[in-house]
C-alpha positions as CSV (number, residue, x, y, z in Angstrom):
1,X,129.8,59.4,99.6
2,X,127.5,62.5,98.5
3,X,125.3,64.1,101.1
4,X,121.5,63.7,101.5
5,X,119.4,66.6,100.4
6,X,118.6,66.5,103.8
7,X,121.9,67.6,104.9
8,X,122.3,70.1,102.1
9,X,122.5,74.0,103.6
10,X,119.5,76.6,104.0
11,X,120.4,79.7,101.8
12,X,119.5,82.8,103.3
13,X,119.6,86.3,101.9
14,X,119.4,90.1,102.4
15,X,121.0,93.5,101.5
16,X,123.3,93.5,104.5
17,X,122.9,92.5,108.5
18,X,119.1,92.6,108.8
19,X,118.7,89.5,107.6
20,X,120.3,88.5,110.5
21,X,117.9,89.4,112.6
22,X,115.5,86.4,111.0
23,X,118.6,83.8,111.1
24,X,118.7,83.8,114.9
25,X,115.4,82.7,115.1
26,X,115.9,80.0,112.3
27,X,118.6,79.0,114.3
28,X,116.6,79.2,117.5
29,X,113.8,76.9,115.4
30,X,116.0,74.6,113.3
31,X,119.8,73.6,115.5
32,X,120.5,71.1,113.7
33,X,120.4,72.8,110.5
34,X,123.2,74.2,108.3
35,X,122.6,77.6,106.6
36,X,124.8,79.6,104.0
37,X,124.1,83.4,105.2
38,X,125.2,86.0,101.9
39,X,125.1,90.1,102.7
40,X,125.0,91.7,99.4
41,X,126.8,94.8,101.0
42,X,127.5,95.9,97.7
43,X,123.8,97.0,97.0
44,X,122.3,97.9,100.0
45,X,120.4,99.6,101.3
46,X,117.6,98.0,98.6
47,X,115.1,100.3,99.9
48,X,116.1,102.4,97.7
49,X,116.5,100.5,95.0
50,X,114.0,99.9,91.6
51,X,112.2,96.8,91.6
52,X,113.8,95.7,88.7
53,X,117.5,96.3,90.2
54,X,116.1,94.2,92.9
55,X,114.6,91.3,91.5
56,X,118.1,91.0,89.0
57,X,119.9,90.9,92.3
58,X,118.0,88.2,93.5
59,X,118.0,86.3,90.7
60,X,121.5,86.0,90.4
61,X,121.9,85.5,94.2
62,X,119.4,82.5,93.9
63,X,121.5,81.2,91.3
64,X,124.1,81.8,93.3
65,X,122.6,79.8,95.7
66,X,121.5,76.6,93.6
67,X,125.5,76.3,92.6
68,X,126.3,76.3,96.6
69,X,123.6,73.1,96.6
70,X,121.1,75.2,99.0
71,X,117.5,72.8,99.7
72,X,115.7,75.8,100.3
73,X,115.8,79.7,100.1
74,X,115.0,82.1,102.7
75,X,114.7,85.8,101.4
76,X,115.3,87.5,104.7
77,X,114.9,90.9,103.1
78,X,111.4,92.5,103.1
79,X,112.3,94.8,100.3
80,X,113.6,92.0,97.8
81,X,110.5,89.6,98.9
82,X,108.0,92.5,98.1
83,X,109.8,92.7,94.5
84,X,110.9,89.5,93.6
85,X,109.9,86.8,95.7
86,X,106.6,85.5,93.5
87,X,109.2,85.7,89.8
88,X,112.2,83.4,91.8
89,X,109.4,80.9,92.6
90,X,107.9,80.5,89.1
91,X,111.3,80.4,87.8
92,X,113.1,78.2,90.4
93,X,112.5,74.6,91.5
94,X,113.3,75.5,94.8
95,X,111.3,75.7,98.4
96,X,111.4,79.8,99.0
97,X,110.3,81.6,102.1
98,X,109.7,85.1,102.0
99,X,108.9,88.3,104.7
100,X,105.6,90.5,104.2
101,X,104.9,93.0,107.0
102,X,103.0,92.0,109.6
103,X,99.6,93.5,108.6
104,X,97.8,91.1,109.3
105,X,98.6,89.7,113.4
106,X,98.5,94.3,113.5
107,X,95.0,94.8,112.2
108,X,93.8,91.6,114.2
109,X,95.8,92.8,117.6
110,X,95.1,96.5,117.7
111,X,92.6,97.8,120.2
112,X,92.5,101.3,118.9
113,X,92.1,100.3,115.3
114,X,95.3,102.4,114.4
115,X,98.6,100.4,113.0
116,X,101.9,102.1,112.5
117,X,104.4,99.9,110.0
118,X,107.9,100.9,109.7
119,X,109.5,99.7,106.5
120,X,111.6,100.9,103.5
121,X,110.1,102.8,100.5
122,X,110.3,100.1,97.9
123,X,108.3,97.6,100.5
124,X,105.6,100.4,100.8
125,X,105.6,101.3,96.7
126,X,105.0,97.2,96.0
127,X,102.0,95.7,94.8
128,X,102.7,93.1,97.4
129,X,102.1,95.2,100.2
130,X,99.6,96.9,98.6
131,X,97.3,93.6,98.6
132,X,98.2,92.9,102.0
133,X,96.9,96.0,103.2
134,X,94.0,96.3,100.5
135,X,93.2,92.5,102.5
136,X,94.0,92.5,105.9
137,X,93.7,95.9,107.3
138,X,89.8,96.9,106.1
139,X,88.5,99.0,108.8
140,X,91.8,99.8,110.5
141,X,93.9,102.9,110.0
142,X,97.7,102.7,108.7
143,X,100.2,104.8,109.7
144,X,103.7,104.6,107.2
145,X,107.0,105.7,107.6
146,X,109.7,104.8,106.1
147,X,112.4,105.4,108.2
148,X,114.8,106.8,105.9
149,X,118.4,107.0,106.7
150,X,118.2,104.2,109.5
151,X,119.2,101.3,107.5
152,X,122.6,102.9,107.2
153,X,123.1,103.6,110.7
154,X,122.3,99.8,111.4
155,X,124.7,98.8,108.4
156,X,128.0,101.2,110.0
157,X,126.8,99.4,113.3
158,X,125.7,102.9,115.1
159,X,122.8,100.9,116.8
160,X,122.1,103.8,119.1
161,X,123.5,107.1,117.7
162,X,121.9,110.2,117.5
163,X,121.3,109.5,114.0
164,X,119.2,106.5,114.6
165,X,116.7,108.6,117.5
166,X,116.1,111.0,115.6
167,X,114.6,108.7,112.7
168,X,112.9,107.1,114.9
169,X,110.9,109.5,117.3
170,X,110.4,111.4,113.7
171,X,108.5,108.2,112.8
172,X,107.1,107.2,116.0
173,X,105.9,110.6,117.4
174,X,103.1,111.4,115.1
175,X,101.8,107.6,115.3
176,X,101.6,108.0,118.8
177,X,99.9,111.4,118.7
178,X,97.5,109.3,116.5
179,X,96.5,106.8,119.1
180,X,98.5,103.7,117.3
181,X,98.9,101.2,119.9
182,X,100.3,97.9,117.5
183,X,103.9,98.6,115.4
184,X,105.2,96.6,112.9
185,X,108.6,96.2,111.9
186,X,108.6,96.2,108.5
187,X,112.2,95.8,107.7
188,X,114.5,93.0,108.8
189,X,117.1,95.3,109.5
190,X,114.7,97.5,112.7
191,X,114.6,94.9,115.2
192,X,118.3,95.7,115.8
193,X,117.1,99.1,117.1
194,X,114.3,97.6,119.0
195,X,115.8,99.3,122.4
196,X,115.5,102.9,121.0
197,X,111.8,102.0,119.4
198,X,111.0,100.7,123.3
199,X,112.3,103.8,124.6
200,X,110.2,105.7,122.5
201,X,106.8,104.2,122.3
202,X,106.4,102.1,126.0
203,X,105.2,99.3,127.0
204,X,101.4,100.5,125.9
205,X,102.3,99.7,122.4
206,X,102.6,96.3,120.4
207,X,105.7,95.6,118.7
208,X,105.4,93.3,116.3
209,X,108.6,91.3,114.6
210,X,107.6,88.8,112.1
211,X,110.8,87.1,112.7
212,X,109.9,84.0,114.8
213,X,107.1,83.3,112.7
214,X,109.1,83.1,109.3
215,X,111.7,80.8,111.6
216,X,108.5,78.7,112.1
217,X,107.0,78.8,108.6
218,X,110.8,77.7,107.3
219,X,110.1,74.1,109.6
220,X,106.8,73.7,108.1
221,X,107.9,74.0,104.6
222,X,111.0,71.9,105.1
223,X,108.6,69.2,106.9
224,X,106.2,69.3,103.7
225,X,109.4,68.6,101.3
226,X,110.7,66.1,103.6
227,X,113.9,68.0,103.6
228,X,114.9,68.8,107.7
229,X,118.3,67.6,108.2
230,X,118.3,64.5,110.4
231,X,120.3,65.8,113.3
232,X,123.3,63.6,112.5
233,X,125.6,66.8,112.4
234,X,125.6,69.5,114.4
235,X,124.4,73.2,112.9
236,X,126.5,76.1,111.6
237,X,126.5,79.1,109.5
238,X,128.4,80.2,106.7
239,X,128.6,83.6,106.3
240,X,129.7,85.5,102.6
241,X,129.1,89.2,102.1
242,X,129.5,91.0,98.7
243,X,130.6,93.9,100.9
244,X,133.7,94.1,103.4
245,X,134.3,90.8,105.3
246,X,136.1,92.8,108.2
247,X,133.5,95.2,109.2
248,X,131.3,92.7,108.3
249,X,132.6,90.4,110.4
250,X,132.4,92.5,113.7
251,X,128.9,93.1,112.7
252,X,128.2,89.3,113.0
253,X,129.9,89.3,116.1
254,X,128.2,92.1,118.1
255,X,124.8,91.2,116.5
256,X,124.4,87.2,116.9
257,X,127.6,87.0,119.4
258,X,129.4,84.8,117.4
259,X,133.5,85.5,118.1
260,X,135.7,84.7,115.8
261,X,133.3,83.7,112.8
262,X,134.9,83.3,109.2
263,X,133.5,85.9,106.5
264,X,133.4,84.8,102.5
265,X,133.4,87.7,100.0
266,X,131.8,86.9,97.0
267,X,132.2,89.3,93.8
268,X,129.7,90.6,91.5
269,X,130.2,89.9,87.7
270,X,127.6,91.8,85.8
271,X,124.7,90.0,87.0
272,X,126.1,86.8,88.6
273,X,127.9,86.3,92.0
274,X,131.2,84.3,92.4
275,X,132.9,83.7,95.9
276,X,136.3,84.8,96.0
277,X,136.0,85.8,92.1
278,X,136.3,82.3,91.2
């Protein structure tokens, strides 16, 4: 007997771990749920990336996707939702969800009328951004920076190296200076190092992690399709990364404490992904 659509899996994307950071809150929103997780290790960082690299990527993870029965798509990667995220829903039947910076809750929360967003390059170069800001943030000051080098450090797991300081208080030190008082993070990966960003700005400033509200937007649009599983089986994860399941794997573990959970690779073939090759 074939399974509801209601019991199919959640698909849920990014360039590498940061993603994770928004699947412990869909988990934390939706238990009952089953999402398919995919790293695509093999590109990232995506920051760095052209648009057009990016929305080919997510195309043929989408497809990807669609063969693995998915109901509906969460792109968990700022970067590829700036670039791609409006094309994949006029070319795919398919309920998406997508991150933006937080410009918005920032402009409406600060007191000093001075934001600081911390995001990758290709978020900031996007005409997607660019209307959020152009929209939301009239009358308020925007600090940018994006952080370069720190989604690597996150990747090789060096959550709190020198490395990953440095970037930071290089980022954070002028905004402060400036009188920023609300921060966004802009990049799925940067809640990881939400410790060392603490350290560094104090409890005076607003952190702002768009996170839980993307967990909570994925319920609504589930509701609207009529798609949330029933609760007749009990939530899990599948996780596949285009990348090294090993490392990978320990990532997983130290990030969402998850012992012992089994890693998929999946294998890029020009522009369409295979697990195992097959």
């Amino acid at each position: 007997m074939s399974k509801s659509v209601n019991e199919h899996p959640i698909g849920v994307f990014d360039s590498g771990v940061g993603g994770l950071s928004v699947l412990r809150h869909l988990q934390a929103q939706l238990p009952v749920e089953q999402f398919i997780y995919l790293a695509d290790q093999g590109h990232v960082p995506y920051g760095s990336r052209s648009a057009q690299e990016i929305i080919q990527f997510s195309q043929g993870i989408t497809q990807f996707f669609l063969q693995l029965n998915v109901k509906a798509l969460v792109v968990a990667c700022n970067t590829a939702s700036a670039a791609a995220l409006s094309l994949l829903r006029e070319q795919f039947e398919l309920p998406f969800v997508g991150m933006e910076p937080a410009v918005k809750p920032a402009a409406q929360q600060t007191q000093s009328g001075k934001v600081g967003i911390l995001a990758t390059g290709g978020t900031f170069a996007s005409a997607r951004y660019a209307r959020l800001t152009a929209e939301y943030a009239k009358g308020v000051t925007v600090w940018e920076d994006p952080c370069v080098g720190l989604v690597p450090e996150i990747e090789a797991g060096r959550l709190d190296s020198l490395a990953v300081h440095q970037v930071l208080r290089q980022a954070l030190t002028p905004m402060l200076a400036a009188g920023v008082d609300t921060i966004v993070m802009g990049c799925t990966h940067y809640p990881f190092v939400l410790p060392v960003v603490e350290g560094i700005v104090g409890t005076a400033v607003t952190i702002i992690d768009p996170a839980p509200a993307v967990a909570r937007q994925t319920g609504v649009v589930l509701r609207q399709h009529n798609l949330l599983a029933d609760g007749s089986q009990p939530g899990g994860v599948r996780f596949i990364t285009t990348g090294a399941a090993e490392p990978y794997a320990r990532q997983v573990e130290r990030l969402l404490g998850l012992s012992g959970a089994g890693v998929e690779t999946a294998v890029w073939h020009g522009d369409q992904l295979s697990v195992n090759g097959n």
